[in-house]
PDB file of N, H, CA, C and O in Angstrom:
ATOM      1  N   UNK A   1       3.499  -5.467 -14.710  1.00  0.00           N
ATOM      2  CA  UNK A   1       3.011  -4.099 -14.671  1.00  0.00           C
ATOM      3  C   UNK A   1       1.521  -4.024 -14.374  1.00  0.00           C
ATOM      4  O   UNK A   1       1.082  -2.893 -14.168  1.00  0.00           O
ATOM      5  N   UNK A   2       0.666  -5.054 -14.317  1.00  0.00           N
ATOM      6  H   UNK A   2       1.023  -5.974 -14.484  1.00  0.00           H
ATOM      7  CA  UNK A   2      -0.549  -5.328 -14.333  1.00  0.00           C
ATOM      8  C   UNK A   2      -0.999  -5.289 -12.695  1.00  0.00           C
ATOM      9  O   UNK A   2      -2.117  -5.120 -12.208  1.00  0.00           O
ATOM     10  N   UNK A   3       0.148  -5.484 -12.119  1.00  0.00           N
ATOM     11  H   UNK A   3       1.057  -5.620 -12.514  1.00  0.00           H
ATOM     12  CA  UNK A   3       0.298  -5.773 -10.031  1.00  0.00           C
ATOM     13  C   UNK A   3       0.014  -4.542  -9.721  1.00  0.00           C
ATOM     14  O   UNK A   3       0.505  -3.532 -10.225  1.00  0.00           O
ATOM     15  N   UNK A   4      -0.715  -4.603  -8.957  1.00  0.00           N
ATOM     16  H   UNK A   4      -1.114  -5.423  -8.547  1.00  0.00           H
ATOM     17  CA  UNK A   4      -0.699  -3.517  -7.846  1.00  0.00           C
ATOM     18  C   UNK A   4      -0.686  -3.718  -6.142  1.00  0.00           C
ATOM     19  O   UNK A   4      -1.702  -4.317  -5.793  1.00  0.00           O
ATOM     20  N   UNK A   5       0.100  -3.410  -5.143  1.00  0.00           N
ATOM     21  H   UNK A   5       0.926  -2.923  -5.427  1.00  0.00           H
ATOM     22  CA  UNK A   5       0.096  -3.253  -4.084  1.00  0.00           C
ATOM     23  C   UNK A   5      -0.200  -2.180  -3.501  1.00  0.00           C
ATOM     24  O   UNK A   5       0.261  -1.046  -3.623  1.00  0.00           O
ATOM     25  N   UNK A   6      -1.737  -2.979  -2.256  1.00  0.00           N
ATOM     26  H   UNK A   6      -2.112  -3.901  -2.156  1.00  0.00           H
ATOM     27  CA  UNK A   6      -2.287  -2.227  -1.777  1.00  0.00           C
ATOM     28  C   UNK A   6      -2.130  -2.725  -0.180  1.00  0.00           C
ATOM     29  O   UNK A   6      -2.555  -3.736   0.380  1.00  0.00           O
ATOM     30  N   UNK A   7      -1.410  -1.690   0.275  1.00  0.00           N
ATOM     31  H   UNK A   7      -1.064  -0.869  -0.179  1.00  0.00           H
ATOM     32  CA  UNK A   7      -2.184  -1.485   2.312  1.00  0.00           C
ATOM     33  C   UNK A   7      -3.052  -0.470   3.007  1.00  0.00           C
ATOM     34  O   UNK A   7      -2.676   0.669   3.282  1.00  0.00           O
ATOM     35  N   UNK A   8      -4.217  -0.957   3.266  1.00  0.00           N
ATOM     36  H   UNK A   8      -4.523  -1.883   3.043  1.00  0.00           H
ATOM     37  CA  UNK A   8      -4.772  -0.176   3.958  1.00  0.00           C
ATOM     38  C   UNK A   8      -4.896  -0.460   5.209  1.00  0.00           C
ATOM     39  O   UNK A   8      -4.797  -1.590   5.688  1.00  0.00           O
ATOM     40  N   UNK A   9      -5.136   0.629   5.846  1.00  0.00           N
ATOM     41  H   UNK A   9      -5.216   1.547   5.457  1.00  0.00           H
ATOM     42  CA  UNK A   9      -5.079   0.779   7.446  1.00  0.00           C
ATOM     43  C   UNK A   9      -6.720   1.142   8.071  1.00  0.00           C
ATOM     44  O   UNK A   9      -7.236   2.192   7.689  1.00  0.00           O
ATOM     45  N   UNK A  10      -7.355   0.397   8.859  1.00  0.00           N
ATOM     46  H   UNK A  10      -6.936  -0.456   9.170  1.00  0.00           H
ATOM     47  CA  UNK A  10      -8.858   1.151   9.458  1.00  0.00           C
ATOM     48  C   UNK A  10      -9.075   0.956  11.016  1.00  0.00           C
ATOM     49  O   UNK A  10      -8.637   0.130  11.816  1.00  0.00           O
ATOM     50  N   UNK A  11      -9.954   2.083  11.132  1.00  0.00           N
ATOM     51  H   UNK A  11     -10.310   2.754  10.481  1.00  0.00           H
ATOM     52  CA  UNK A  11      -9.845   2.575  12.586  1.00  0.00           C
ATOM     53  C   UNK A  11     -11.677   2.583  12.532  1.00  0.00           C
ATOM     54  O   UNK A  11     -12.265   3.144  11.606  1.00  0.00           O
ATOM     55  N   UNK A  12     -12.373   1.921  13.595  1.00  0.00           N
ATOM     56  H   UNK A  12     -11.896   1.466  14.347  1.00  0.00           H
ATOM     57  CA  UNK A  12     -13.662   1.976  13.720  1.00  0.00           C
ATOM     58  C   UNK A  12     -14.357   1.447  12.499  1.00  0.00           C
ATOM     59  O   UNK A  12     -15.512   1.871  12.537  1.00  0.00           O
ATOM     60  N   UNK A  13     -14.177   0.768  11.522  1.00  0.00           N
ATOM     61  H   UNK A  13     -13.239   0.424  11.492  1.00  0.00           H
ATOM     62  CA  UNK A  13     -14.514  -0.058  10.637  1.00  0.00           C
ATOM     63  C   UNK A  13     -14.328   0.452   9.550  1.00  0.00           C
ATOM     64  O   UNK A  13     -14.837  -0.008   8.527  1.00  0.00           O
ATOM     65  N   UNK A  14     -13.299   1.864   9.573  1.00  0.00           N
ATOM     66  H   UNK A  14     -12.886   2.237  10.404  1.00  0.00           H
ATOM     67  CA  UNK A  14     -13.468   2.764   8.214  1.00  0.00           C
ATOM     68  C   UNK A  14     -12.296   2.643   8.018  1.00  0.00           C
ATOM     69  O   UNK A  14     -11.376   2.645   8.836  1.00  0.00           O
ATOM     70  N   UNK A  15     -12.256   2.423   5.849  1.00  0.00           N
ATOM     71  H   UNK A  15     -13.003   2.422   5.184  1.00  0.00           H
ATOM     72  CA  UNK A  15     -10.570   3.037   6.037  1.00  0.00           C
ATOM     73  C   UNK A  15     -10.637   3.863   5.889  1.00  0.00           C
ATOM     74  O   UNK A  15     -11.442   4.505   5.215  1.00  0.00           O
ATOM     75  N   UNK A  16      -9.156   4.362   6.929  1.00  0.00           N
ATOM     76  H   UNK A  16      -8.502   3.841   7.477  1.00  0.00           H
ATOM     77  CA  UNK A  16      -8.479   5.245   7.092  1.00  0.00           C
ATOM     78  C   UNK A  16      -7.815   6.134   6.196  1.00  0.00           C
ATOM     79  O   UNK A  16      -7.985   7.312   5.885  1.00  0.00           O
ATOM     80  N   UNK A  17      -6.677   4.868   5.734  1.00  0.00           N
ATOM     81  H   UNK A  17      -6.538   3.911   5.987  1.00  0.00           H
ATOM     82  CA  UNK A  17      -5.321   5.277   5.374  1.00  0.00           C
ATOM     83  C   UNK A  17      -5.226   4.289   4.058  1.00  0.00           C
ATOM     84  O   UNK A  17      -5.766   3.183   4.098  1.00  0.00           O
ATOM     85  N   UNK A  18      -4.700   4.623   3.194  1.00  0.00           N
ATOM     86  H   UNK A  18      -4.262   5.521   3.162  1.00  0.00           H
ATOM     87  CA  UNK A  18      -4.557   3.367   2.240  1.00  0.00           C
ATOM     88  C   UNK A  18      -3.275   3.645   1.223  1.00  0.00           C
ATOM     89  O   UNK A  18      -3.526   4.570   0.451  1.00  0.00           O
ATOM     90  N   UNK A  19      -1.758   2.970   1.014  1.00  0.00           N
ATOM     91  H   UNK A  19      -1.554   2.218   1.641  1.00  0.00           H
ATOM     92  CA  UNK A  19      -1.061   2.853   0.058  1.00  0.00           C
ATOM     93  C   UNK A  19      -0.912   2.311  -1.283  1.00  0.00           C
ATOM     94  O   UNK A  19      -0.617   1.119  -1.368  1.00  0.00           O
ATOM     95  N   UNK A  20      -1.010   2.738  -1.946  1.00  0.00           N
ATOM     96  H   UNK A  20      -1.250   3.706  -1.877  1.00  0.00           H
ATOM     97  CA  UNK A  20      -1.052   2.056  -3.844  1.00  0.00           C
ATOM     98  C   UNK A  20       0.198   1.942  -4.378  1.00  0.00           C
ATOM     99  O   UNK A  20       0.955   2.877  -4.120  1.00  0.00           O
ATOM    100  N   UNK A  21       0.535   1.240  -4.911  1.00  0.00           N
ATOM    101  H   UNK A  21      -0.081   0.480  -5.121  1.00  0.00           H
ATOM    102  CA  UNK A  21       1.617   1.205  -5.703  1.00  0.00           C
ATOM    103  C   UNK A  21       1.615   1.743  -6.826  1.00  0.00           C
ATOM    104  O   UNK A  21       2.591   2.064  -7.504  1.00  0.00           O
ATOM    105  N   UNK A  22      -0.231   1.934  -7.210  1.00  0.00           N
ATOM    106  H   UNK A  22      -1.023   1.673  -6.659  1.00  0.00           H
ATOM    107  CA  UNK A  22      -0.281   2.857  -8.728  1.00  0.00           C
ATOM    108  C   UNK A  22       0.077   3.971  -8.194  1.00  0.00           C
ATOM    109  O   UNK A  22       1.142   4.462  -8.566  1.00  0.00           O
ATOM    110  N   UNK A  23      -0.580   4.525  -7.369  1.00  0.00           N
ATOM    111  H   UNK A  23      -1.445   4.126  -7.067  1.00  0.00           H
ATOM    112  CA  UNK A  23      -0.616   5.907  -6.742  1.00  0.00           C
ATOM    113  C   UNK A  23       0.971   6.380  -6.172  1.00  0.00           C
ATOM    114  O   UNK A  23       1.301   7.564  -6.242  1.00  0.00           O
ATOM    115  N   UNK A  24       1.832   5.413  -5.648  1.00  0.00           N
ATOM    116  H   UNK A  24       1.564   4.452  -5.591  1.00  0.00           H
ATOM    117  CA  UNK A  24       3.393   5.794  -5.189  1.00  0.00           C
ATOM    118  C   UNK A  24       3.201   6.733  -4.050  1.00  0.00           C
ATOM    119  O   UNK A  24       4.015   7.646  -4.183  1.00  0.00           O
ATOM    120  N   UNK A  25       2.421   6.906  -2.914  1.00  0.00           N
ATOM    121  H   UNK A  25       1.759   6.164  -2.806  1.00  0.00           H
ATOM    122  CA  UNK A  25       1.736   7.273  -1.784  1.00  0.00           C
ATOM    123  C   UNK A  25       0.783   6.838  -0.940  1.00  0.00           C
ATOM    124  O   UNK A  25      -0.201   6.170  -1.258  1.00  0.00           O
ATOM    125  N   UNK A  26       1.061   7.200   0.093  1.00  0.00           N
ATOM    126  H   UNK A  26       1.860   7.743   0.352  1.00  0.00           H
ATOM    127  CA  UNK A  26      -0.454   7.097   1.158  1.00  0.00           C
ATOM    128  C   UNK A  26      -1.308   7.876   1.113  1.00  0.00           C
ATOM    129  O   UNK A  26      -0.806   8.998   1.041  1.00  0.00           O
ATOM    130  N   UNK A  27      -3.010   7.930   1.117  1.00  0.00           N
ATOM    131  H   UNK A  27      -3.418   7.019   1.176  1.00  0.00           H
ATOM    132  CA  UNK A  27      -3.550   8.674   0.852  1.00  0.00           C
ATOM    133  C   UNK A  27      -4.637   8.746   2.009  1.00  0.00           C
ATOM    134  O   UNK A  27      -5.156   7.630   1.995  1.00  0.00           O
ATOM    135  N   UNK A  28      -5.027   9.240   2.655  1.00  0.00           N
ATOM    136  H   UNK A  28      -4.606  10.147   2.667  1.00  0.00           H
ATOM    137  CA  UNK A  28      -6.375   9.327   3.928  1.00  0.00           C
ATOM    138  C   UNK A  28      -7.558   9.128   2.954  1.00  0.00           C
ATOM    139  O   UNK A  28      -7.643   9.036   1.730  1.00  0.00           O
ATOM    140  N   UNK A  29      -8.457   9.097   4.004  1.00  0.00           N
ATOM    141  H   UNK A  29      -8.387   9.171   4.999  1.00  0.00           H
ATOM    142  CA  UNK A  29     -10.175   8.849   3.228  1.00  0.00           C
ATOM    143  C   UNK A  29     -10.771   9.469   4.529  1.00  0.00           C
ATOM    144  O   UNK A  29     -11.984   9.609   4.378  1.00  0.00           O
ATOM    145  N   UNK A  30     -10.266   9.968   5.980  1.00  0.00           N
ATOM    146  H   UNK A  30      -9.280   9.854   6.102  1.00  0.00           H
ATOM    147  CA  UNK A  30     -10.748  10.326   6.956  1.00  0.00           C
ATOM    148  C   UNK A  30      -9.607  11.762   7.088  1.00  0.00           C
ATOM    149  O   UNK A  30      -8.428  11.870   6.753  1.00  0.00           O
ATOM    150  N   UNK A  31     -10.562  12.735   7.723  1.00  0.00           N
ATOM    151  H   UNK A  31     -11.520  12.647   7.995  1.00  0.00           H
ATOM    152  CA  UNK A  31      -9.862  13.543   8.852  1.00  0.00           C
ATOM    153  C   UNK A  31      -8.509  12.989   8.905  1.00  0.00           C
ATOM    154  O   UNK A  31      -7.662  12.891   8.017  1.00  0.00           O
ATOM    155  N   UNK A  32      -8.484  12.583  10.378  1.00  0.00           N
ATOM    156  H   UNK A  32      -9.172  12.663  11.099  1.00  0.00           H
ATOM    157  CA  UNK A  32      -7.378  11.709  10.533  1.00  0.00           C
ATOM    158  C   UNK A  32      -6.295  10.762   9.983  1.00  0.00           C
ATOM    159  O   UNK A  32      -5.202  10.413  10.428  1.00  0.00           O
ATOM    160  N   UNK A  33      -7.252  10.348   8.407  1.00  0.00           N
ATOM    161  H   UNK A  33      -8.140  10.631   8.045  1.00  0.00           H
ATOM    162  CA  UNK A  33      -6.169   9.653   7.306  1.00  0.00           C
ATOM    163  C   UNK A  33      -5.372  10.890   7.080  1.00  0.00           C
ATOM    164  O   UNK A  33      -4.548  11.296   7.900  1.00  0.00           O
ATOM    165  N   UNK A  34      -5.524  11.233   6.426  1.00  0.00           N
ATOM    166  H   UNK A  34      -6.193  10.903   5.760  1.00  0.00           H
ATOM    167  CA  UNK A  34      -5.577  12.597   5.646  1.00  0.00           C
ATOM    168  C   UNK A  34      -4.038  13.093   6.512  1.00  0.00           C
ATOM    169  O   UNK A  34      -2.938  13.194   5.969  1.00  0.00           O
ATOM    170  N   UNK A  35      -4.215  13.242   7.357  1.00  0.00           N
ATOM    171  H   UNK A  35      -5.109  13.160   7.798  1.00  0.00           H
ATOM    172  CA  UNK A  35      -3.279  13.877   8.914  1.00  0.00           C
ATOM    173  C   UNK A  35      -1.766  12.653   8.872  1.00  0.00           C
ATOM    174  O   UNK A  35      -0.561  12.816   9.065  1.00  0.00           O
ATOM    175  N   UNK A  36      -2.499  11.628   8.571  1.00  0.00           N
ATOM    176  H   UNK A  36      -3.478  11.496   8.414  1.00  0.00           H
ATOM    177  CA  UNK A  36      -1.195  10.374   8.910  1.00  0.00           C
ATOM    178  C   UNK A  36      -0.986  10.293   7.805  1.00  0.00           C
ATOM    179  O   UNK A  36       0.230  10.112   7.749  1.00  0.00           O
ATOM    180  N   UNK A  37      -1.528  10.309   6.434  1.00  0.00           N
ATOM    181  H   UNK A  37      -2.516  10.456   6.480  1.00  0.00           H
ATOM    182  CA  UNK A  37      -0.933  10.095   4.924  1.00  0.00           C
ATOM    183  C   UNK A  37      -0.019  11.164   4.889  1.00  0.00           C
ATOM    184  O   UNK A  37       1.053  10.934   4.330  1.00  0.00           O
ATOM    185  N   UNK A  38      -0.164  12.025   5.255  1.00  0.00           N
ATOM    186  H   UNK A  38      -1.035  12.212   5.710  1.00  0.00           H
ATOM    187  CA  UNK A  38       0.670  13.408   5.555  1.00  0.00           C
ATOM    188  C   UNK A  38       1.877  13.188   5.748  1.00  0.00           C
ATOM    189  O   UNK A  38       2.751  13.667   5.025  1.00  0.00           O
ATOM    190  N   UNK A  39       2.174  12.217   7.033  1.00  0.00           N
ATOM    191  H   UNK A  39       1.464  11.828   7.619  1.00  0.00           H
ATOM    192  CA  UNK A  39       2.807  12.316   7.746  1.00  0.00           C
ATOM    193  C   UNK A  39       3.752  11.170   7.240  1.00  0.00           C
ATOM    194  O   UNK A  39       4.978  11.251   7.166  1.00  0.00           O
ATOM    195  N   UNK A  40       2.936  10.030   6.886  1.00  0.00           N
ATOM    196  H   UNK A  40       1.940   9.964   6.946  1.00  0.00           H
ATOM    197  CA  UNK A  40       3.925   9.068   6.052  1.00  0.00           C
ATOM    198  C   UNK A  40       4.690   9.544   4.928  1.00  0.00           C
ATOM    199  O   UNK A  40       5.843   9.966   5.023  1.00  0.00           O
ATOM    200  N   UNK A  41       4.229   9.492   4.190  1.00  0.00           N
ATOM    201  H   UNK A  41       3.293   9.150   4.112  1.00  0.00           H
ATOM    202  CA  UNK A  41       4.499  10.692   2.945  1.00  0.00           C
ATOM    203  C   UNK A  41       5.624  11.652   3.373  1.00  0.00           C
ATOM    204  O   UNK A  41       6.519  11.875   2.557  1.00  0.00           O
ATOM    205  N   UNK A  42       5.649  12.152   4.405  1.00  0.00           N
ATOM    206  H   UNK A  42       4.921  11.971   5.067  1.00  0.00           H
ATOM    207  CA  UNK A  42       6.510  12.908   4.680  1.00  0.00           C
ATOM    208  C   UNK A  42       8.156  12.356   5.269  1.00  0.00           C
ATOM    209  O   UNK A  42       9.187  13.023   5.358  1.00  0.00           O
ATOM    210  N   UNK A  43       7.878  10.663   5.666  1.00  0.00           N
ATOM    211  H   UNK A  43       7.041  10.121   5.594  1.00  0.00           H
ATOM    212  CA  UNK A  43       9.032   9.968   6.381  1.00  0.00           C
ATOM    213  C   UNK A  43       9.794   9.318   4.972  1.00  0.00           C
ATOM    214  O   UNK A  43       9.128   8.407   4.480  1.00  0.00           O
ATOM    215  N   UNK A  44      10.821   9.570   4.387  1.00  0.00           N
ATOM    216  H   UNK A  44      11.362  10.310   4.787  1.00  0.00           H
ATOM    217  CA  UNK A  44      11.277   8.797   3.230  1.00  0.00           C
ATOM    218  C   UNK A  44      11.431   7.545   3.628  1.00  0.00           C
ATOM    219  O   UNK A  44      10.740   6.823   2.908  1.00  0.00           O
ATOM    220  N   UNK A  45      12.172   6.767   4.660  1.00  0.00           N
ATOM    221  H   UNK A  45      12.733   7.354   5.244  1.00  0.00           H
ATOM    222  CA  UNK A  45      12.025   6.097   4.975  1.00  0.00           C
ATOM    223  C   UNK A  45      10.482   4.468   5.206  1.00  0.00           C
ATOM    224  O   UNK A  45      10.567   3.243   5.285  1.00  0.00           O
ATOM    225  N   UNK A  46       9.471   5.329   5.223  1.00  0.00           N
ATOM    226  H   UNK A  46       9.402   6.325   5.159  1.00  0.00           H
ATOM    227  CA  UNK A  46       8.393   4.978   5.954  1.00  0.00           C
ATOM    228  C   UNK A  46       8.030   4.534   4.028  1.00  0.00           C
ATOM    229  O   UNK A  46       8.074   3.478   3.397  1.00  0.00           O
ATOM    230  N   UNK A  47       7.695   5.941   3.667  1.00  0.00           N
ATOM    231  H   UNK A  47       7.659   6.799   4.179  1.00  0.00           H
ATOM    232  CA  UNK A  47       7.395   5.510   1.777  1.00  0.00           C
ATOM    233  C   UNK A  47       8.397   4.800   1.471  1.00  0.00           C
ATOM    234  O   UNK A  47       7.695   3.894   1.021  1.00  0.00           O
ATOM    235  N   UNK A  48       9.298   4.467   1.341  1.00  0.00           N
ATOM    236  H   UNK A  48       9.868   5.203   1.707  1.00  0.00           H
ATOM    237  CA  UNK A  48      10.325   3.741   0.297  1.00  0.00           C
ATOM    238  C   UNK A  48       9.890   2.524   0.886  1.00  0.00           C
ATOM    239  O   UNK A  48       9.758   1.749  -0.061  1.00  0.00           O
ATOM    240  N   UNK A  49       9.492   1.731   2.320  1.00  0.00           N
ATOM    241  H   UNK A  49       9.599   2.361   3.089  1.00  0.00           H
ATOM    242  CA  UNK A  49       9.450   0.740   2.366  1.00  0.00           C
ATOM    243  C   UNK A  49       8.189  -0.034   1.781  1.00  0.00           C
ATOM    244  O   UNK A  49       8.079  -1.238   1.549  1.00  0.00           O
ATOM    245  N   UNK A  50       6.975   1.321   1.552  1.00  0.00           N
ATOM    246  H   UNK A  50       7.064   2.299   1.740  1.00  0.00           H
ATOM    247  CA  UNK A  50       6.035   1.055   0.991  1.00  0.00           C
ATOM    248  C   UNK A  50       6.580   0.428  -0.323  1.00  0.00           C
ATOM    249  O   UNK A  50       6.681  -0.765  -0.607  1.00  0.00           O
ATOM    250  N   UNK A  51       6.947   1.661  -1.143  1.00  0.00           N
ATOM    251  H   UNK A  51       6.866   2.630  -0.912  1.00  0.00           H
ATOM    252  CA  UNK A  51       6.609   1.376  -2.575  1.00  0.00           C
ATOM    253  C   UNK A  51       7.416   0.205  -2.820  1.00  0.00           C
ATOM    254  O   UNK A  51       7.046  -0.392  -3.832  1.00  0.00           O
ATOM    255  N   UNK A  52       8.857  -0.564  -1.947  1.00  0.00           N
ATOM    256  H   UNK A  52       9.157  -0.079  -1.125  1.00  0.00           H
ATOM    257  CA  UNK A  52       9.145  -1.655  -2.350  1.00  0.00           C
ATOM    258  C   UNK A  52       8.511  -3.035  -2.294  1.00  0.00           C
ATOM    259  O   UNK A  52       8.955  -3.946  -2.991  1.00  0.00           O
ATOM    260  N   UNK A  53       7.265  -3.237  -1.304  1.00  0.00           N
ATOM    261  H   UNK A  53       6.904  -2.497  -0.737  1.00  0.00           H
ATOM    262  CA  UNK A  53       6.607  -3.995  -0.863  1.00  0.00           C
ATOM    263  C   UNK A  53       5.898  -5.108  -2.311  1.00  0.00           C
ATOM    264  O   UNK A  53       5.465  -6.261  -2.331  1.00  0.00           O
ATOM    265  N   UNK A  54       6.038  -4.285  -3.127  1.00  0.00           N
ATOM    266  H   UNK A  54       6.389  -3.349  -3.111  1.00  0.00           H
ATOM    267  CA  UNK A  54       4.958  -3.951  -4.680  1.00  0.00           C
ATOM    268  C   UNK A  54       6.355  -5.308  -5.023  1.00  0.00           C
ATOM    269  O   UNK A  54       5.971  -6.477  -5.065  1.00  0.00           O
ATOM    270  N   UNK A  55       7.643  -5.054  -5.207  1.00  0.00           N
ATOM    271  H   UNK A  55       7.955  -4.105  -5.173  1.00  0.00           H
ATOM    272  CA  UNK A  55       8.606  -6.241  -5.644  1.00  0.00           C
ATOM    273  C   UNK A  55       8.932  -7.121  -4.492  1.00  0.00           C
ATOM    274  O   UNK A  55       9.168  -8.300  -4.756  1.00  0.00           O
ATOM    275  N   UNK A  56       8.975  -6.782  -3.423  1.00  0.00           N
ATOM    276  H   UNK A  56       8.783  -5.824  -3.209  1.00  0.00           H
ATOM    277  CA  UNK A  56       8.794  -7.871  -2.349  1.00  0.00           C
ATOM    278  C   UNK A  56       8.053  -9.007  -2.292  1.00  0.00           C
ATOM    279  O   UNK A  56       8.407 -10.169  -2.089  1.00  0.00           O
ATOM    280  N   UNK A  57       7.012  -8.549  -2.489  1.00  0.00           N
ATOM    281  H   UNK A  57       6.725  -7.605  -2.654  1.00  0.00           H
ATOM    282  CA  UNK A  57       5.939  -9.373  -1.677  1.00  0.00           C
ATOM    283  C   UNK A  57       5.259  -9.734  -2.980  1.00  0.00           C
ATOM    284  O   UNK A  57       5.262 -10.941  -3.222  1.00  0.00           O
ATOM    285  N   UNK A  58       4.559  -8.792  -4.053  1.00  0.00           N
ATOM    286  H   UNK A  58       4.556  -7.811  -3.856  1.00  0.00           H
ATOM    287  CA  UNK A  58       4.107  -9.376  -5.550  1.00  0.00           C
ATOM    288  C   UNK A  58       4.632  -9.819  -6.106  1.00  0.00           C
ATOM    289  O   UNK A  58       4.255 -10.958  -6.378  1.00  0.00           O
ATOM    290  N   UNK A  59       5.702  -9.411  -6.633  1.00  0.00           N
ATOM    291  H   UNK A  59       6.008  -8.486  -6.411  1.00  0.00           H
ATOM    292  CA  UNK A  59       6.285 -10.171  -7.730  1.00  0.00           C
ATOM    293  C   UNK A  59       6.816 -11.325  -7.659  1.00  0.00           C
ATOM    294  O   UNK A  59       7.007 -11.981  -8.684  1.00  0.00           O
ATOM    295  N   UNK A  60       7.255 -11.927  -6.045  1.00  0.00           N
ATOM    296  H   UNK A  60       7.100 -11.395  -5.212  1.00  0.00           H
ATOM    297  CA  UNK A  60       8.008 -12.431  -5.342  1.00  0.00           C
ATOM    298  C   UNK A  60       7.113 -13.814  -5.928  1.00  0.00           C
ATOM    299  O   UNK A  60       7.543 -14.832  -6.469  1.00  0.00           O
ATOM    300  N   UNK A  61       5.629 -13.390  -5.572  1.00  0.00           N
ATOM    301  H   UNK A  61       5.280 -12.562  -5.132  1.00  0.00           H
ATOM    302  CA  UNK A  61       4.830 -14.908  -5.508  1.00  0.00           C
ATOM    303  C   UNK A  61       3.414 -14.780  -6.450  1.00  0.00           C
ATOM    304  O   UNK A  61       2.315 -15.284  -6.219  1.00  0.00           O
ATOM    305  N   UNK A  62       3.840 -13.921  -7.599  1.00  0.00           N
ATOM    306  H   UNK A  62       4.733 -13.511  -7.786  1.00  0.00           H
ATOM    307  CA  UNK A  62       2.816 -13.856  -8.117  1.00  0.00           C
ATOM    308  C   UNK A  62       2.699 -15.197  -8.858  1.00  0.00           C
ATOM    309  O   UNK A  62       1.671 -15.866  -8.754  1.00  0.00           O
ATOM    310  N   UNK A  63       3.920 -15.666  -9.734  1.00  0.00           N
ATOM    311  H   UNK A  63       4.755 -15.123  -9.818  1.00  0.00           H
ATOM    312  CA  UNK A  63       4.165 -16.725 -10.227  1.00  0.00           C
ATOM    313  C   UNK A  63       3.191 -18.362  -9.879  1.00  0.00           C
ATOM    314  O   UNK A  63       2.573 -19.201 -10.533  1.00  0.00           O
ATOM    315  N   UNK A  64       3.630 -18.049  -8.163  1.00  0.00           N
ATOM    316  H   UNK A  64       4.132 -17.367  -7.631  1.00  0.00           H
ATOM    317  CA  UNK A  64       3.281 -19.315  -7.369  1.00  0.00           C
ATOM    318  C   UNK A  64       1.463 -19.710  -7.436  1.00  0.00           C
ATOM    319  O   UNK A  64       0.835 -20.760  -7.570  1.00  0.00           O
ATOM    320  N   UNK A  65       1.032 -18.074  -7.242  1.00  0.00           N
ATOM    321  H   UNK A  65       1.542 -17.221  -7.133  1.00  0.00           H
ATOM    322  CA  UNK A  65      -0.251 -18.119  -6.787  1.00  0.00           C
ATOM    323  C   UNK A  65      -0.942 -18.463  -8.387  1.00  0.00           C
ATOM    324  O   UNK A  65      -1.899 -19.213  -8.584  1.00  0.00           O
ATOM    325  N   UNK A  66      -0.154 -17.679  -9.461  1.00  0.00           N
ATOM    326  H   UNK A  66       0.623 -17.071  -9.301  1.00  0.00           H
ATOM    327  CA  UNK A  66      -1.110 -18.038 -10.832  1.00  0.00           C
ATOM    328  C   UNK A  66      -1.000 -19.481 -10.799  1.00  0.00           C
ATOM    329  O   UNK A  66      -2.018 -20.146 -10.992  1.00  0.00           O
ATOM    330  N   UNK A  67       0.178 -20.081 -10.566  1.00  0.00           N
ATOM    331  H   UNK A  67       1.005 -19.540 -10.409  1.00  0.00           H
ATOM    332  CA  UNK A  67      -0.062 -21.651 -11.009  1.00  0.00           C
ATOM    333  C   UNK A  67      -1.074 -22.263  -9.964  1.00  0.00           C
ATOM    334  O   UNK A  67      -2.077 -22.784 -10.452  1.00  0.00           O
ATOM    335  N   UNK A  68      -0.960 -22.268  -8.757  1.00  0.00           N
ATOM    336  H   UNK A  68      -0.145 -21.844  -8.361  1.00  0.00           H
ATOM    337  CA  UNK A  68      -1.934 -22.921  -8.016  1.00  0.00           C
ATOM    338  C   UNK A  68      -3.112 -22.202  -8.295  1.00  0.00           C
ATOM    339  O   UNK A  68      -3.513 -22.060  -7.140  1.00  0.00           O
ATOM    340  N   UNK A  69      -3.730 -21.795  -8.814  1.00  0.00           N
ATOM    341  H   UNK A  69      -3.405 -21.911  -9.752  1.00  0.00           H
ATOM    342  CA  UNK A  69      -4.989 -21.352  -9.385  1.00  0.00           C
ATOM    343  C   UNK A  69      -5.588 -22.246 -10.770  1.00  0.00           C
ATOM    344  O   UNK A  69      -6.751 -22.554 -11.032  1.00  0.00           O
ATOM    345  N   UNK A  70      -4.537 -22.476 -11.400  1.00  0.00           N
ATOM    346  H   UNK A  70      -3.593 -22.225 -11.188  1.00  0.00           H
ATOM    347  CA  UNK A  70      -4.751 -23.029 -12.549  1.00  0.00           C
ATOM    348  C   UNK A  70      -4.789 -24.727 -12.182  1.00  0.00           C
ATOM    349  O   UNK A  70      -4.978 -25.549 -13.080  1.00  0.00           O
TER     350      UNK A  70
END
């Protein structure tokens, strides 16, 4: 519960666009984010693949990465 998955997206060195797994959305930081968080947000499809990414991809290898750290 401590994981969080984050994607962000940037255009001209700014982000844009950015997904949280705390947050359970895309959110803009530009004009134009703002316009495409919209728009993701709006595809169920597009969000659901987000918010699964969070058990995909974290949880999947969080395990791996704490031990090779230690």
């Amino acid at each position: 519960k401590d994981i969080e998955f984050i994607e962000s997206y940037y255009f001209n060195k700014k982000e844009d666009t950015r997904f949280s797994s705390s947050v359970g959305k895309f959110v803009g930081f530009t004009e134009r984010g703002v316009k495409i968080a919209a728009a993701w947000n709006n595809n169920p499809s597009k969000l659901s693949r987000a918010k699964a990414q969070k058990e995909v991809y974290c949880l999947n290898h969080v395990q791996i990465k704490y031990d090779n750290a230690l």
